[in-house]
C-alpha atoms as a printed R data frame, in Angstrom:
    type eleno elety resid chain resno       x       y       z
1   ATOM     1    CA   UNK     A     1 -23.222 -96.520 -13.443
2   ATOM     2    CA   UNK     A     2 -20.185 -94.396 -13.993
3   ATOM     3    CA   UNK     A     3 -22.500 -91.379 -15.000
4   ATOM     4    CA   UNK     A     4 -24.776 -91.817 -11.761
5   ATOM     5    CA   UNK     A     5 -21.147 -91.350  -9.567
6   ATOM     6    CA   UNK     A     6 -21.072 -87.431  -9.359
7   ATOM     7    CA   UNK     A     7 -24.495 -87.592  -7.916
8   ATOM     8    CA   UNK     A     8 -24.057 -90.126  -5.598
9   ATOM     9    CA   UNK     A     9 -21.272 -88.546  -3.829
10  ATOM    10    CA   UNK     A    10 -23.238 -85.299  -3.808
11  ATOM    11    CA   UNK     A    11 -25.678 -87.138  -2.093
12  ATOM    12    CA   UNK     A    12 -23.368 -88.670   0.433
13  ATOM    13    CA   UNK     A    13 -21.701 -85.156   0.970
14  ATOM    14    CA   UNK     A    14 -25.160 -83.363   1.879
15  ATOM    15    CA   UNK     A    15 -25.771 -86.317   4.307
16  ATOM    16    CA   UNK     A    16 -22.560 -85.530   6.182
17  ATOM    17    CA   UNK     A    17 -23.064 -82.021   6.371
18  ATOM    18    CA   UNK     A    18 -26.579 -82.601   7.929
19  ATOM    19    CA   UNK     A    19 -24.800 -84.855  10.349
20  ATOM    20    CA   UNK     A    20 -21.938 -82.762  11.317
21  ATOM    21    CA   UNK     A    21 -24.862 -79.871  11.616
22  ATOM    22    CA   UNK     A    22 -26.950 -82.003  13.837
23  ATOM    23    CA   UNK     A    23 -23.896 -83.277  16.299
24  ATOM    24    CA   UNK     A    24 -22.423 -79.882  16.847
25  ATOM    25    CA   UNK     A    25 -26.182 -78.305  17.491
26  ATOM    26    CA   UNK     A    26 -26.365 -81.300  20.374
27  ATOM    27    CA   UNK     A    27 -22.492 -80.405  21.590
28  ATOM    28    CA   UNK     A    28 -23.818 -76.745  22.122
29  ATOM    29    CA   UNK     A    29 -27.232 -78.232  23.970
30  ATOM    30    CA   UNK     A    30 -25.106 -79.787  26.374
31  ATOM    31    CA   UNK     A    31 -22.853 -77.257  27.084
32  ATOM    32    CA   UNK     A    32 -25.988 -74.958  27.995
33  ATOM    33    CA   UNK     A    33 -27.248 -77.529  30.479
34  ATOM    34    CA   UNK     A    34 -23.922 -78.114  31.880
35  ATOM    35    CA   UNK     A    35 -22.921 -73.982  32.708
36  ATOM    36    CA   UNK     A    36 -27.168 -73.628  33.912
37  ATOM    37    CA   UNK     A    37 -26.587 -76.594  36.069
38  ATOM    38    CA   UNK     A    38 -24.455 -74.627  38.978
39  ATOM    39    CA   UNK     A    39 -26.920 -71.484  39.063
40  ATOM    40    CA   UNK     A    40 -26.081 -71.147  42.588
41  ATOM    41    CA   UNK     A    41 -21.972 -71.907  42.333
42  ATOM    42    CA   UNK     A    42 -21.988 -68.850  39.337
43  ATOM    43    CA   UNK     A    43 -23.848 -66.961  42.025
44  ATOM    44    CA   UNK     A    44 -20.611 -66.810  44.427
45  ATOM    45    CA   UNK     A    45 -18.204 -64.883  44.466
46  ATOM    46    CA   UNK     A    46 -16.075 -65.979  41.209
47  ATOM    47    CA   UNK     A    47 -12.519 -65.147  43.293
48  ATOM    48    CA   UNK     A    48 -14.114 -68.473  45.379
49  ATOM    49    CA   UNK     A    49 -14.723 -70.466  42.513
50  ATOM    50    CA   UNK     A    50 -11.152 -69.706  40.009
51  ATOM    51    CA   UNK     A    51  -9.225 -69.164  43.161
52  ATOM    52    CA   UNK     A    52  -7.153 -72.618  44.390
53  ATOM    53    CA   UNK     A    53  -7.274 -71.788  47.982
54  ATOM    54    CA   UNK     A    54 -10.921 -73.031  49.571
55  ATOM    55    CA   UNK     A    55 -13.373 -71.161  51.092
56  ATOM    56    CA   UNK     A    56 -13.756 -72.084  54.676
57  ATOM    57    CA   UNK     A    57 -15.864 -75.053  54.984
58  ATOM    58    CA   UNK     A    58 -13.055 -76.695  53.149
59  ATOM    59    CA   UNK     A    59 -10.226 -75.444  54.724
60  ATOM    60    CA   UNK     A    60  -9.604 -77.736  57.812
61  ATOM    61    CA   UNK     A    61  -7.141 -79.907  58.751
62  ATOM    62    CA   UNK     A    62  -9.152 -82.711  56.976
63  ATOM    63    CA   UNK     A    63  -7.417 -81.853  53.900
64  ATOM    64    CA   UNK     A    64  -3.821 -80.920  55.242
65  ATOM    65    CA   UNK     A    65  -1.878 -81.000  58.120
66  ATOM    66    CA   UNK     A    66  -2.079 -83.605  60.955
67  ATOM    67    CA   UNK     A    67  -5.426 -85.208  63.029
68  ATOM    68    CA   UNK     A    68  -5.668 -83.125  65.826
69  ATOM    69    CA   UNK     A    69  -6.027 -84.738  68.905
70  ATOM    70    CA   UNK     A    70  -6.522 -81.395  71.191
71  ATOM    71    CA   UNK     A    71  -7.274 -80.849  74.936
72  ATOM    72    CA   UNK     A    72  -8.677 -77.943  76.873
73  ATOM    73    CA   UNK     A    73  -6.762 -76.916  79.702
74  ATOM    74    CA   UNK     A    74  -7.386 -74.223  82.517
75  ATOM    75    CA   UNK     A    75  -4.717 -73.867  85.048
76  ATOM    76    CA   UNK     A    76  -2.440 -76.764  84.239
77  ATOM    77    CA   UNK     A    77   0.787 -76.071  82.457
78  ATOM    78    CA   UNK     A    78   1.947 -79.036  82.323
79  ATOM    79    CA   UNK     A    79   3.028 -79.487  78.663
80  ATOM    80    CA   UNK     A    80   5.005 -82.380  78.636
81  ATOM    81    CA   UNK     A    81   2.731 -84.435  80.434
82  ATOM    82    CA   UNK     A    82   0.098 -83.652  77.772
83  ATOM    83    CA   UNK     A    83   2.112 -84.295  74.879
84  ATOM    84    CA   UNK     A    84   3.051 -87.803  76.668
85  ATOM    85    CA   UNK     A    85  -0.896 -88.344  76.626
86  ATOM    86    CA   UNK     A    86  -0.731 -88.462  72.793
87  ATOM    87    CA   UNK     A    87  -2.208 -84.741  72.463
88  ATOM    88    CA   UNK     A    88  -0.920 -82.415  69.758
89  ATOM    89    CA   UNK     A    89  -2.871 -79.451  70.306
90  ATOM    90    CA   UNK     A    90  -3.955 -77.239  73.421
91  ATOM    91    CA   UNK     A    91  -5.912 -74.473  74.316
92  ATOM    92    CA   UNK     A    92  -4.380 -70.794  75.237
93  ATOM    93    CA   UNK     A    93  -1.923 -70.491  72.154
94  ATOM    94    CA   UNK     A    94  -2.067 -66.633  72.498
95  ATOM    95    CA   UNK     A    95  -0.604 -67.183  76.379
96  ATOM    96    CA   UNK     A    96   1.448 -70.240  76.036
97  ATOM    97    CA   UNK     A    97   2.410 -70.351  72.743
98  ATOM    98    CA   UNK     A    98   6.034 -70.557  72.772
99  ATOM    99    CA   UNK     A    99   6.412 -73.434  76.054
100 ATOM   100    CA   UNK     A   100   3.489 -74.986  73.737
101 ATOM   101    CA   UNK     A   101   5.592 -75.188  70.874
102 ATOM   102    CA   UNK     A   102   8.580 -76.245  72.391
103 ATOM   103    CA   UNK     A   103   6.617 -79.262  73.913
104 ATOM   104    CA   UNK     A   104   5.284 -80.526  70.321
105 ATOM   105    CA   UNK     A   105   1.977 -78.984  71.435
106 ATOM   106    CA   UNK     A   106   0.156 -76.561  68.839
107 ATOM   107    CA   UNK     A   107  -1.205 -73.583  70.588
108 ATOM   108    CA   UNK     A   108  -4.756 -73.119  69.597
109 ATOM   109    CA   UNK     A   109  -5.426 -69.116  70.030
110 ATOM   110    CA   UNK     A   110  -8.336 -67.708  71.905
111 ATOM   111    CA   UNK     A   111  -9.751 -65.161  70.155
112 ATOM   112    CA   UNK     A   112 -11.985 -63.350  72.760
113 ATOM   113    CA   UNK     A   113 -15.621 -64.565  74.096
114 ATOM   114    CA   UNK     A   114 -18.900 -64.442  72.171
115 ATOM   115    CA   UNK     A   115 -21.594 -62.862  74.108
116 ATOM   116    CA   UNK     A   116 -24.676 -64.564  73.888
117 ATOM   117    CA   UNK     A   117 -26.151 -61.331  75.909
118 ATOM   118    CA   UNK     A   118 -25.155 -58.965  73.390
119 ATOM   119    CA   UNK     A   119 -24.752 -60.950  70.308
120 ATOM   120    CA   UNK     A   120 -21.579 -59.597  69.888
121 ATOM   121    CA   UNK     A   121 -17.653 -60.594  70.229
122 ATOM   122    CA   UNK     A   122 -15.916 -59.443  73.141
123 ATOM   123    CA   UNK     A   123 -12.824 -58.342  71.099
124 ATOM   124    CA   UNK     A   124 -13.010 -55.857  68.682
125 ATOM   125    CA   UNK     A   125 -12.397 -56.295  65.271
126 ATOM   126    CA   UNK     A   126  -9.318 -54.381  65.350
127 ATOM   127    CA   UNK     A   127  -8.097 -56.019  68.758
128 ATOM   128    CA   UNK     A   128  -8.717 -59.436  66.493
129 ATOM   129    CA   UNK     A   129  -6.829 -57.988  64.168
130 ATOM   130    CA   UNK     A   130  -3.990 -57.092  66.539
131 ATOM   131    CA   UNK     A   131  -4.110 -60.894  67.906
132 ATOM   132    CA   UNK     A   132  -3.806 -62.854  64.724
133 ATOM   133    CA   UNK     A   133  -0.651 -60.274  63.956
134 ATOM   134    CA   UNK     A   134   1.154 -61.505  66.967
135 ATOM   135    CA   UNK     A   135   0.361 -65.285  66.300
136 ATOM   136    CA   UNK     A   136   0.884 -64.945  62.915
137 ATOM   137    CA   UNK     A   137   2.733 -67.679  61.583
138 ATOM   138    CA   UNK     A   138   3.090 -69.466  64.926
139 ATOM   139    CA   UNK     A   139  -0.183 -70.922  65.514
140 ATOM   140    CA   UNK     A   140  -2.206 -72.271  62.634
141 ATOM   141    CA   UNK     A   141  -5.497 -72.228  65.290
142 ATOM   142    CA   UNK     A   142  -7.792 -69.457  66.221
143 ATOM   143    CA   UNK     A   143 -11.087 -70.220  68.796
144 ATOM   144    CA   UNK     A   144 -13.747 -67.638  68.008
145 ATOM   145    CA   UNK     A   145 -15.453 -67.386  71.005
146 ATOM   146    CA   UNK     A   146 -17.540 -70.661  72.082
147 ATOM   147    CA   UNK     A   147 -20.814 -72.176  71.780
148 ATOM   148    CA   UNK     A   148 -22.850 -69.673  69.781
149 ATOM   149    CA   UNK     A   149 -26.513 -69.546  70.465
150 ATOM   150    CA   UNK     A   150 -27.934 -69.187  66.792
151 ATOM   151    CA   UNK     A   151 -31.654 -69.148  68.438
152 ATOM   152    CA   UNK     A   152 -30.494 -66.291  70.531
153 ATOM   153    CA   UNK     A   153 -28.376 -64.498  67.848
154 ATOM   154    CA   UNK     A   154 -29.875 -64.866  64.435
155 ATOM   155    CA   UNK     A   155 -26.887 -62.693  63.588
156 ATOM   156    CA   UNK     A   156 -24.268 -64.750  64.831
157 ATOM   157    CA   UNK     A   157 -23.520 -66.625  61.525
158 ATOM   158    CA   UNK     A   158 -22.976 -63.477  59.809
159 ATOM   159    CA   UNK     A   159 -20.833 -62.258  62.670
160 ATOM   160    CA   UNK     A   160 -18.777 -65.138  62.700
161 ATOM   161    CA   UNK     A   161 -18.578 -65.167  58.755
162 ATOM   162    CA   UNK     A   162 -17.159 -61.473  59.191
163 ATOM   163    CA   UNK     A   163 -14.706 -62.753  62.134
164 ATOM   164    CA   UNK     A   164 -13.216 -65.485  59.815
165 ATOM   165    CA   UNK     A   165 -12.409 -63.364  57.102
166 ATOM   166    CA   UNK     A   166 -10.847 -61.048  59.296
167 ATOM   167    CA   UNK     A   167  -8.544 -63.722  60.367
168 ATOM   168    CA   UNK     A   168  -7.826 -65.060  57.048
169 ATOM   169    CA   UNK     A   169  -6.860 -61.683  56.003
170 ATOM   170    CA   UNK     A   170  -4.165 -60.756  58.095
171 ATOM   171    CA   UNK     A   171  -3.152 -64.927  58.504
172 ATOM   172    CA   UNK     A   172  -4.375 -66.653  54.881
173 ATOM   173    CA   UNK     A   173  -2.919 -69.998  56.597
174 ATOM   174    CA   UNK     A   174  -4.962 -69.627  59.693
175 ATOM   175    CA   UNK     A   175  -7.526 -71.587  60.751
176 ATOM   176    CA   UNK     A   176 -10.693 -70.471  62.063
177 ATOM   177    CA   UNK     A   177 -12.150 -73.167  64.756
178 ATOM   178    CA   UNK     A   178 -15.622 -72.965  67.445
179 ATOM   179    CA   UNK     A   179 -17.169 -75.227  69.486
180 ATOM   180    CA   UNK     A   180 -21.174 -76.173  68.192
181 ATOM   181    CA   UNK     A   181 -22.859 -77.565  71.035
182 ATOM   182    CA   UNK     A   182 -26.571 -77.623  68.442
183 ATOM   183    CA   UNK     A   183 -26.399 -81.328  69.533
184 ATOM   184    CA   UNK     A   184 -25.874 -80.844  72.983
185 ATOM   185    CA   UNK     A   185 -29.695 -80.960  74.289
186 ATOM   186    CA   UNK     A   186 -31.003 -84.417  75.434
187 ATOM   187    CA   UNK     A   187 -34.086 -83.586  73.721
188 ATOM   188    CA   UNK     A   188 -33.666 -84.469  70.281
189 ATOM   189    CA   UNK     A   189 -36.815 -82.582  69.377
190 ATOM   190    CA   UNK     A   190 -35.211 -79.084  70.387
191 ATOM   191    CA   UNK     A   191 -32.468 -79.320  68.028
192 ATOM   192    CA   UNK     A   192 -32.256 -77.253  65.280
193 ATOM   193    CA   UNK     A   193 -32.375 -77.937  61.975
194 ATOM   194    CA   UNK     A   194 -30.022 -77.629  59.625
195 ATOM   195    CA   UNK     A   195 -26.816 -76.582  60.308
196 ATOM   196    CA   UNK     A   196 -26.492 -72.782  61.208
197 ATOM   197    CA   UNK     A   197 -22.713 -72.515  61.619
198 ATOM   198    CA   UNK     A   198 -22.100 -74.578  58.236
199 ATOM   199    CA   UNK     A   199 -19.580 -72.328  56.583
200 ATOM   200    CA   UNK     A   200 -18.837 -69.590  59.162
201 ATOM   201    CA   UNK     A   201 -15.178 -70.877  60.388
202 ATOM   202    CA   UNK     A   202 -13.094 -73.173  59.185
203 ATOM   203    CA   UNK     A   203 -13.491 -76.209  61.362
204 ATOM   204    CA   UNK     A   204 -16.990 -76.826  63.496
205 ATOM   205    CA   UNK     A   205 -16.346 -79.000  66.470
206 ATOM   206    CA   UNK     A   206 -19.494 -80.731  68.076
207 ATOM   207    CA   UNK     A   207 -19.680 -81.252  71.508
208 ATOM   208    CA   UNK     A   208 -22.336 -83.971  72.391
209 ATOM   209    CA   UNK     A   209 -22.088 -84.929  76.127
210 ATOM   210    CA   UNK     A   210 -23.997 -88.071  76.530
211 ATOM   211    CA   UNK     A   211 -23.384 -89.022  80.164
212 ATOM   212    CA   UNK     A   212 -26.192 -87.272  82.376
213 ATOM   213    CA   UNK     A   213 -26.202 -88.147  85.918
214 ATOM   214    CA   UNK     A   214 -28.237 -91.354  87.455
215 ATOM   215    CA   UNK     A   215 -28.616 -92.374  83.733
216 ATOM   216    CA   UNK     A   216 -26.507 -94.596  81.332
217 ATOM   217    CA   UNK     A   217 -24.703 -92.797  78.128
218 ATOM   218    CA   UNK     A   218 -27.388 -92.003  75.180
219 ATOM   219    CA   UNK     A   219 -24.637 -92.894  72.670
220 ATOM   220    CA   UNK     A   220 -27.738 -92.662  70.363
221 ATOM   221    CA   UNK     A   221 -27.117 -88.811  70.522
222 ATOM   222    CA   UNK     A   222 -23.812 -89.230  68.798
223 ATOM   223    CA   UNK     A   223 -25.234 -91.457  66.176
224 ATOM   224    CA   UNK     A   224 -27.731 -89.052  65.681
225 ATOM   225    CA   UNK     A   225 -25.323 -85.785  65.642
226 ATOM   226    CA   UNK     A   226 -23.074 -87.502  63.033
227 ATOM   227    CA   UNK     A   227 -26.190 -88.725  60.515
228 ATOM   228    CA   UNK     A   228 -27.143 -84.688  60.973
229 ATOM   229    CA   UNK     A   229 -23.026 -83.650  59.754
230 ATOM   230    CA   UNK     A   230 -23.343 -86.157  56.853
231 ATOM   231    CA   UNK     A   231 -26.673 -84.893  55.635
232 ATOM   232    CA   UNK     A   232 -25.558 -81.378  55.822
233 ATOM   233    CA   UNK     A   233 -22.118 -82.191  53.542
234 ATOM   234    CA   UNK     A   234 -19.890 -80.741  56.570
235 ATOM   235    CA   UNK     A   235 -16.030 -81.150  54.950
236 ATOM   236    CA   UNK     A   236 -13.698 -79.888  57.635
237 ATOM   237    CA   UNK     A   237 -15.041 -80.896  61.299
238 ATOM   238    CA   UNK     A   238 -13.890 -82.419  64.583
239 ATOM   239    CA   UNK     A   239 -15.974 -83.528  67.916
240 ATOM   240    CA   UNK     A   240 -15.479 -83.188  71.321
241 ATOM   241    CA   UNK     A   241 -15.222 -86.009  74.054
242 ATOM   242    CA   UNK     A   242 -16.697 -84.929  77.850
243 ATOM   243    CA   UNK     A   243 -14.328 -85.738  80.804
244 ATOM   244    CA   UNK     A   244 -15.333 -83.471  83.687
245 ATOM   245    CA   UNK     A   245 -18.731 -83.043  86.202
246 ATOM   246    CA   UNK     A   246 -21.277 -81.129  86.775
247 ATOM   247    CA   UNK     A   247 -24.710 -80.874  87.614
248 ATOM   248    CA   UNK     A   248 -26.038 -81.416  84.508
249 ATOM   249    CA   UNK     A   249 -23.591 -83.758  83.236
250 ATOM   250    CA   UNK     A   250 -21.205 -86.881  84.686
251 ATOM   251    CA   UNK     A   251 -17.665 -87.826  84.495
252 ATOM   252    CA   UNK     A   252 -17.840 -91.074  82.162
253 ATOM   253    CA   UNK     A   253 -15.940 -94.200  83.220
254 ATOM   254    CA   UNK     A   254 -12.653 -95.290  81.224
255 ATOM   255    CA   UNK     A   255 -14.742 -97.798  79.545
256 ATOM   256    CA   UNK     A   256 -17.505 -94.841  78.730
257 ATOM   257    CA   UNK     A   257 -15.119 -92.683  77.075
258 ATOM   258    CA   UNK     A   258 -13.862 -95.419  74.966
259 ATOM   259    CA   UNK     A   259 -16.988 -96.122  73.586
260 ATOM   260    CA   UNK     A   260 -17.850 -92.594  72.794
261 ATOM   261    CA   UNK     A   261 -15.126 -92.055  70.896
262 ATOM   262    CA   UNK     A   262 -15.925 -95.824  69.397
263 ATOM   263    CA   UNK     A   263 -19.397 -93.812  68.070
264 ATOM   264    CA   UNK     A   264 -17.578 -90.616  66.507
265 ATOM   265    CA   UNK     A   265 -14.673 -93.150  65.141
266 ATOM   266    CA   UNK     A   266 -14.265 -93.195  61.651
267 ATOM   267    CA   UNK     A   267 -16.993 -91.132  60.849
268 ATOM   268    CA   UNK     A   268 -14.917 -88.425  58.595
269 ATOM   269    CA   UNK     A   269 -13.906 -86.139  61.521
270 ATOM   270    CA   UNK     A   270 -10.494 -84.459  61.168
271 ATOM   271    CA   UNK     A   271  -9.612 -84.607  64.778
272 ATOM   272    CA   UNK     A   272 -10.928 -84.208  68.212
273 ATOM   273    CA   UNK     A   273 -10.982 -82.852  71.490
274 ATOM   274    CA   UNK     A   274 -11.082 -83.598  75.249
275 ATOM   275    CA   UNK     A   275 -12.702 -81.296  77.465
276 ATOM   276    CA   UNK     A   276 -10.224 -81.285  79.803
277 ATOM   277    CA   UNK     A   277  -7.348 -81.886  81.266
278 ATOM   278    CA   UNK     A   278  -8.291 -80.046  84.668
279 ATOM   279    CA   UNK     A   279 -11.775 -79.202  84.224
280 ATOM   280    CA   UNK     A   280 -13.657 -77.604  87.785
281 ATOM   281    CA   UNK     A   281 -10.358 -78.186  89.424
282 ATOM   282    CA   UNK     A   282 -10.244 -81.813  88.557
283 ATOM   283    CA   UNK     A   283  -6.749 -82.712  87.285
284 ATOM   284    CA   UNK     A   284  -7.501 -86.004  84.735
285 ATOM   285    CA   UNK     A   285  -4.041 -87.182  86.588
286 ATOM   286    CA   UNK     A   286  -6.678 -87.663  89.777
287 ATOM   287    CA   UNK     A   287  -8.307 -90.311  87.474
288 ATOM   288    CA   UNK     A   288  -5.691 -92.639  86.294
289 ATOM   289    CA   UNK     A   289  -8.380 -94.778  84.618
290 ATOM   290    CA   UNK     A   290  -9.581 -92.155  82.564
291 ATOM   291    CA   UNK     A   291  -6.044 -90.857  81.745
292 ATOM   292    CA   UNK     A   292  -5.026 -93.963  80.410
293 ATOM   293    CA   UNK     A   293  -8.336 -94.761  78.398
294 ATOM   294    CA   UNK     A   294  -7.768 -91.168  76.573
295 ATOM   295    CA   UNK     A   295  -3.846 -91.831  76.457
296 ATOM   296    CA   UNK     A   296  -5.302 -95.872  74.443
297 ATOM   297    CA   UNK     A   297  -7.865 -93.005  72.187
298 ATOM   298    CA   UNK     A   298  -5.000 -91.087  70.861
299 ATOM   299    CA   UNK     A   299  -3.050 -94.535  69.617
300 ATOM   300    CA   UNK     A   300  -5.893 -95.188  67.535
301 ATOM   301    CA   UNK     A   301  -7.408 -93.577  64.028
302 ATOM   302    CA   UNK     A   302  -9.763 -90.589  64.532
């Protein structure tokens, strides 16, 4: 036995080897898989991928900063009252920013119209660039226009791709933010699919008005808008709640504007906003019912 030894633990030494051989020749298998597996990721831009601060889908105020709980206002300056309403946010930064401010309100800048006529922004880029300067720092919010037809400007995801990174480079904390109304038809079977704004500002905010006139709220429309954001992976988005008239749409009832916001509730939005405070000339003080159903929404978890 003692002469059989050497061989033996040749024998067990060339089995090792083989084993060692055949574990690191798996290792390097996987690690092929693994770098193939994101084809498309290694296809962006790599300053994207290595670089901590997100690209814009990601940026919203879902990951830092409060839940916005904005309004829309046209004539009203009323600040205070506003801010005693439970909202944190307003419309017309760029003209109000500093009374804004002073009230606890942050000033969401408007950033020019989008022209659905010309496919085009009504500012300049340089006049963009000149408006993010002088909010720079102050307000965290820019509107890019609102409502972008996609079906009538194939371009406009491009444009507004362009428009965000011109924002971000003269204000890297700033937020880019439009209203998508791509939910807003009645007719489910004229949405589009997909999401065409997906990725071209920082925070999408879906306005689905269920409340058409002689007709109960389709709340199903919500529902419906909401399964559409999950399947698409939106990160950073926010909704918007109707409180105003017109011809093609109704004021909701106090108990209709609680239930809306019941259907967006808890659904992964970072915030929200109420279209408005003093919409058509209507002053939402006019409708103490309403005021105080909005004043119950912003006590409770978006």
């Amino acid at each position: 036995m003692p002469a059989g030894r050497p061989a033996l633990l040749a024998l067990i030494t060339l089995l090792s080897a083989a084993a060692l051989m055949a574990a690191c020749s798996g290792s390097g298998g996987g690690t092929a898989k693994t770098s193939a597996r994101p084809a498309a990721t290694a296809a962006s831009p790599q300053p994207t991928v290595a670089s901590p601060q997100p690209t814009a889908p990601d940026r919203g105020p879902g990951q830092k900063g409060p839940v916005v709980r904005g309004i829309y206002r046209f004539k009203s300056e009323d600040w205070g009252a506003m801010a005693s309403a439970g909202f944190n946010a307003v419309t017309d930064g760029n003209s109000f920013g500093a009374a804004q401010t002073a009230a606890r309100l942050a000033g969401m800048v408007w950033m020019g119209s989008w022209s659905a006529d010309r496919c085009a922004f009504e500012l300049s880029p340089e006049q963009m660039a000149a408006r993010v300067d002088q909010n720079r720092g102050v307000n965290s919010y820019f509107q890019l226009g609102d409502e972008p037809n996609v079906q009538k400007c194939p371009g406009a995801p491009a444009a507004y791709r362009q428009a965000t990174a011109l924002v971000h480079l003269h204000d890297p904390t700033a937020q880019t933010w439009v209203a998508d109304d791509q939910f807003n038809d009645p007719n489910l079977a004229a949405w589009p699919s997909g999401l065409p704004m997906q990725g071209t500002v920082d925070i999408l905010a879906f306005d689905v008005y269920p409340c058409q006139p002689a007709q109960p709220c389709r709340y199903n429309l919500i529902d419906e808008a909401v399964l559409r954001i999950h399947q698409a992976g939106v990160k950073s988005w926010q909704f918007i709640l109707p409180d105003f008239n017109e011809p093609s749409w109704r004021q909701p009832t106090p108990t209709e504007l609680t239930q809306m916001y019941g259907h967006w509730q808890g659904q992964g939005a970072s915030g929200y906003w109420l279209y408005a405070w003093d919409a058509d000339g209507v002053d939402i003080r006019t409708l103490p019912g309403n005021l105080d159903a909005v004043t119950a929404i912003n006590q409770q978890p978006v």
